[in-house]
N, C-alpha and C positions, 0 to 999 in steps of 0.2 A: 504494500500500500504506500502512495506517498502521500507523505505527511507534511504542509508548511508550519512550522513550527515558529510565531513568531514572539518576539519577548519584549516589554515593555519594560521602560527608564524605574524600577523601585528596586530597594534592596535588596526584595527578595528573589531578585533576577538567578543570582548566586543557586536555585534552589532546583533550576529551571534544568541546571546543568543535568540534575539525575534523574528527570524528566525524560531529559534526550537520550538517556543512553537506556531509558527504560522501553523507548520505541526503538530506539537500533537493536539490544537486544532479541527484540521481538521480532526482527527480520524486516522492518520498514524501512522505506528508503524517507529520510529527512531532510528539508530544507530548511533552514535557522534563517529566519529573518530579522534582528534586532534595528530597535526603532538607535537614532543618535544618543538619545538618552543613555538607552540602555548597555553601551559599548561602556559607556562612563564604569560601571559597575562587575562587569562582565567580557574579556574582551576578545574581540574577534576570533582571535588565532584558536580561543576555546575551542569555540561554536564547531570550529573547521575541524580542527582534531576529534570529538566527538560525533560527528555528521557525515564525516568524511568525504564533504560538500563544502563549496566554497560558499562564503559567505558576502554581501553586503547588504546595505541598504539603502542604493541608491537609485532610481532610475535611469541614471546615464550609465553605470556601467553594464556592460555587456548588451548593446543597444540592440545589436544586430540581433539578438534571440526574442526581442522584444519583452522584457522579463515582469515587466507591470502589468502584462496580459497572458504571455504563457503562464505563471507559474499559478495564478489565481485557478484557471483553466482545466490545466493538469493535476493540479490536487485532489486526492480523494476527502484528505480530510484538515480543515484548518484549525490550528491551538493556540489562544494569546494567552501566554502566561510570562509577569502577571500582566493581567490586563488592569491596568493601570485607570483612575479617574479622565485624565486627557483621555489616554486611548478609547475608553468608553464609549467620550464624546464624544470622538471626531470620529469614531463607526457608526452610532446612532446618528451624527447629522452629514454621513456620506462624503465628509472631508479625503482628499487626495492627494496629499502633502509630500510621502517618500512610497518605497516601496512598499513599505508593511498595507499602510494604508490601502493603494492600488490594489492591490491584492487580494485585499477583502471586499473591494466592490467587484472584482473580476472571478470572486469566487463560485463555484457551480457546488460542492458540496458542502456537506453538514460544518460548522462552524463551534467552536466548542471559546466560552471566553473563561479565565480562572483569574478572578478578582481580585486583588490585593494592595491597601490603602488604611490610611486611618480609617479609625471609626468614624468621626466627623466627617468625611466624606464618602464614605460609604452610605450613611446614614443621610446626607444630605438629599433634598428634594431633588435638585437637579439632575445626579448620579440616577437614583430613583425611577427616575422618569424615564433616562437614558437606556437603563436596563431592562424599564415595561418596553420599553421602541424594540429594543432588538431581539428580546422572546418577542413579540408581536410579528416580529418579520421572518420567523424563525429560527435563529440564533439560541444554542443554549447558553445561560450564563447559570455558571454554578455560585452559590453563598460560599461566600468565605468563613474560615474558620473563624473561632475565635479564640483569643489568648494575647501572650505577651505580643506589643509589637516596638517599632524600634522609639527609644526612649523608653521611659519609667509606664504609660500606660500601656490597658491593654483594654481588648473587647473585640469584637467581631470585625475582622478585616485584614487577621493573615492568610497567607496564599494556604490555600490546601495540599495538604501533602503529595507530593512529587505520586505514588501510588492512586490516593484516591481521582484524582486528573487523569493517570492513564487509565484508570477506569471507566471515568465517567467519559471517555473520550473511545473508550470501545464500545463500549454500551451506544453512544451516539453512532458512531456507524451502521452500528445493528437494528438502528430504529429505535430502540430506548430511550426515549427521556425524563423519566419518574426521579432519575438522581439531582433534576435542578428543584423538584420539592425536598426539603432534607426530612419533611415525617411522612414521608409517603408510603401508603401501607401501615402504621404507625397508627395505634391507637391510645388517646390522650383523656383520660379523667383529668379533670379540675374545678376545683370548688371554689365560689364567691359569694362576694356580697358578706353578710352579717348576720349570725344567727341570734334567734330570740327566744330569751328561756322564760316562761308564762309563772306569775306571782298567782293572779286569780283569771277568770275572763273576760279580763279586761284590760291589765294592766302585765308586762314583762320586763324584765332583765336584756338591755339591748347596748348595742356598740355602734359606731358612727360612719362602719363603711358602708359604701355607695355600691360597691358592687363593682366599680367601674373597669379597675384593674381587671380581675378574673375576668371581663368580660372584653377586653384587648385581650387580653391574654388567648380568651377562643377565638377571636378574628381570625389570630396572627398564628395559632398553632392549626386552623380552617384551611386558610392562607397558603402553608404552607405541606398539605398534602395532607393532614390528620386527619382520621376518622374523632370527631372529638364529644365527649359528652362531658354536662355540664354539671353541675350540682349545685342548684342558684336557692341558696337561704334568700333571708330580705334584701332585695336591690331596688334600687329606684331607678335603675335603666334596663331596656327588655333585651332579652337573650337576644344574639346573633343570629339571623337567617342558618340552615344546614349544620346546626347540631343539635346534637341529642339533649335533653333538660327534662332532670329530675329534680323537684321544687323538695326542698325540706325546708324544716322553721327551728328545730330545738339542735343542738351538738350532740343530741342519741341519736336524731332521725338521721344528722350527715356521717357518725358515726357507721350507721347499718349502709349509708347507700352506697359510703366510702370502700369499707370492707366488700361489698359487691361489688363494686365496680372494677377495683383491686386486680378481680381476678382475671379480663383480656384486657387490663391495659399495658401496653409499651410503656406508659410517663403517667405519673399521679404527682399533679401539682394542685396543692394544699395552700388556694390564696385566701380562702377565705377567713374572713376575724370572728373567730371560734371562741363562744365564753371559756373562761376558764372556770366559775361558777355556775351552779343553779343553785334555785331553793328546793330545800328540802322535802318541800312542802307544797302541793298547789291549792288553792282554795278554789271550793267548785261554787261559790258566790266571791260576788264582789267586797275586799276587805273594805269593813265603812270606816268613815271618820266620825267618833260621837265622841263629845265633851266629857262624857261619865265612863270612857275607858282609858286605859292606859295604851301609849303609843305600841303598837305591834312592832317584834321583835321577829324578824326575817332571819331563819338559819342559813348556810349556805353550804352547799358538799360539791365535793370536785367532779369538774366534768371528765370522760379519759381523756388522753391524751390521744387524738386519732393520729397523728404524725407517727409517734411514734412508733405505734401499734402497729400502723402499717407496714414501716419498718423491718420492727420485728416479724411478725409474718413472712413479707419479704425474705426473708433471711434465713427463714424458718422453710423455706420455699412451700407455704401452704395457700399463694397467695393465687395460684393458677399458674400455666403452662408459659407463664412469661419472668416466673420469677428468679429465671437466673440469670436475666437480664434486664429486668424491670427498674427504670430512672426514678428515683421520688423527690420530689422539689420540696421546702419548706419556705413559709415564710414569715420573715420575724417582725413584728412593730415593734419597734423598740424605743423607749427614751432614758436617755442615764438619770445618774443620780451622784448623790455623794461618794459612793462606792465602786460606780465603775463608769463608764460610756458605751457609748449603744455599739457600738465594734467590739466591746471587749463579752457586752453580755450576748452579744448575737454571735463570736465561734466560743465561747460559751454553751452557748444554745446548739451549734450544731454538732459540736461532740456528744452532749446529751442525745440528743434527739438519733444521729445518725444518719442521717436525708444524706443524698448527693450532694444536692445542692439548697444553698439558703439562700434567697433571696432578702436582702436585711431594706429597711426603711426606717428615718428618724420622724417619728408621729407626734402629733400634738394637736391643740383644736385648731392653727390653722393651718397643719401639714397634713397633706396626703388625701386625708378620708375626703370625700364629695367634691377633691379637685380636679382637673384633667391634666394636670401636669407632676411627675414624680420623681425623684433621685433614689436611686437603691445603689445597694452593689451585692456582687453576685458571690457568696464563699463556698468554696469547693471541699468536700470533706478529703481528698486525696493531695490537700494543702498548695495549691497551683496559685497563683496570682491570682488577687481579687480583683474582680472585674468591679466597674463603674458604666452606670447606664443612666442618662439622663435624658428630659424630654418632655413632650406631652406622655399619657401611658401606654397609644400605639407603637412609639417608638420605645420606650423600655419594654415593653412586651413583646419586638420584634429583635431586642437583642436576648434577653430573655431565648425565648425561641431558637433564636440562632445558637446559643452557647448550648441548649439542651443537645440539638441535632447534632452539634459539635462533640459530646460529651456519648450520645451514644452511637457515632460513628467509632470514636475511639475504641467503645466495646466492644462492636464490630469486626476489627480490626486484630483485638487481642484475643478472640476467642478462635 
């Protein structure tokens, strides 16, 4: 098969190298086309030694072969890796600058792009946009990982592993393209919204969330290939179109629906704000207020812990035919105190608890609950870099998201 293999100006050009030799290998014949940029990082004589094809990226050189038209032409199959924010662009607006460029308007087959950029630009509208154009034209672009990238942050926007690329770029030949959803096939429990524990029939035990998160949260894991069901306590926004919703009200009822659901799902993420109290006691009348009694005294007994429990199950593998691979999300509201800060009680919390992954937030009355905008960050119990995700909650729910598919590609991988 031949392959144009072209690589965009980012650091993680360097990665691209075992890319190439993962198609030579495999009996392809290769053409490396680096943008100028990307010679900066990566440089020619590589490309050549590896390909065992000459290399540039010009279109004056080798005029007479016509090379901004044959190689488009000739190719079975094209790779931009990474494909870079510019590069993006200027494929989605048809720009014709050097060879790489040319090429990909001259191309006749399948198209494969592997993204890799900051988070802020990945994340950004523009990029976005760029990326619905060219799945729209039929172009596949794969999501990028997420994790450390260069500097101190991290989050969704390193290049995918040199392996999962030559995957998802065989699979593209073959007519395959399920691998640009990363839960595809993937079945995804998650609970929102706010549960309410009932004093009498009238009056409950309640918390301040909106529901709203969990409910990006289904968009984005919809969005992104899931088969997804919902588990919607009190919300004051209505479920998503094309998921499943099982309505509970009290932390026993999401307890039993939890534990069910448990058993075919791929990912159980636990957003919803789960009392940690009920009363003891429910009155089957209304408690009155009369001047000739004494104020009523409310016991309180703990609700379980369904995080955990699911966990353990999990672990226990009694959770169904998914559970030696089964992801479980938590997630923490958290506010400090004199005795610690909400990072310290939230991996804290997820040593306790055990989840993959925790999802932490710093709450208050005017943080978080019934707003549309959120900061979390993301702790991994297998101690990796804390991710940071900020936003309206579409967008921390599509990093969210990302990092999940990211996390069980990885299991994938190791099993």
């Amino acid at each position: 098969m031949r392959i144009v293999l072209g690589v965009g100006g980012g650091i993680a050009a360097y990665k691209v190298a075992s890319l190439l030799r993962l198609f030579t290998e495999a009996g392809h014949d290769v053409t490396v086309i680096p943008t100028e940029a990307a010679t900066r990082f990566v440089g020619t004589a590589t490309w050549e030694a590896l390909s065992g094809n000459p290399v540039s990226n010009s279109v004056f050189d080798d005029v007479h072969q016509v090379n901004h038209v044959r190689l488009g032409h000739e190719a079975d199959l094209v790779v931009i890796a990474p494909a870079t924010a510019d590069l993006l662009a200027k494929a989605a607006t048809g720009q014709a600058g050097d060879l790489l460029t040319n090429t990909l308007l001259m191309a006749h087959g399948p198209v494969l792009f592997a993204p890799a950029m900051h988070t802020e630009m990945w994340q950004h509208p523009a990029t976005r946009a760029n990326v619905e154009t060219l799945r729209g034209r039929g172009a596949a672009v794969l999501e990028p990982a997420s994790g450390r990238l260069t500097g101190s942050d991290s989050g969704p926007g390193r290049l995918p592993e040199p392996d999962a690329i030559f995957d998802a770029a065989m699979a593209l030949v073959h007519g395959q393209t399920d691998f640009q959803l990363p839960l595809a096939g993937k079945t995804v429990t998650i609970s929102a919204g706010g549960t309410r524990e009932p004093l009498d029939p009238v009056r409950f035990l309640g918390n301040r969330s909106s529901g709203k998160q969990g409910v990006a949260l289904a968009i984005a894991a919809r969005n992104a290939g899931a088969t997804v069901r919902l588990l919607a306590a009190h919300m004051e926004v209505p479920p998503p179109p094309g998921v499943e919703v099982v309505n509970v009200e009290t932390a026993l009822q999401l307890r039993e629906a939890a534990l069910a659901a448990a058993a075919d799902s791929d990912v159980v993420i636990m957003s919803a704000a789960v009392a940690d109290f009920r009363p003891a006691e429910i009155s089957d009348t209304k408690i009155k207020k009369r001047d000739d009694t004494a104020d009523p005294v409310i016991t309180l007994v703990r609700n379980p812990d369904i995080l955990q429990e699911l966990v353990e199950r999990r672990n226990q593998g009694v959770t169904g035919p998914a559970a030696d691979r089964q992801l479980i999300v938590g997630f923490a509201a958290e506010t400090g105190d004199e005795h610690g800060d909400v990072r310290a009680y939230a991996e804290a919390k997820l040593q306790r608890k055990g989840c993959d992954l925790l999802v932490v937030n710093h709450v208050g009355s005017d943080k978080v609950f019934g707003k549309d905008t959120n900061s979390v960050v993301i702790l991994a119990r297998s101690g990796s870099e804390p991710q940071e995700a900020s936003g309206t909650k579409a967008d921390v729910s599509a990093a969210i998201i990302s990092r999940i598919g990211f996390e069980l590609n990885q299991v994938s991988h190791r099993a």
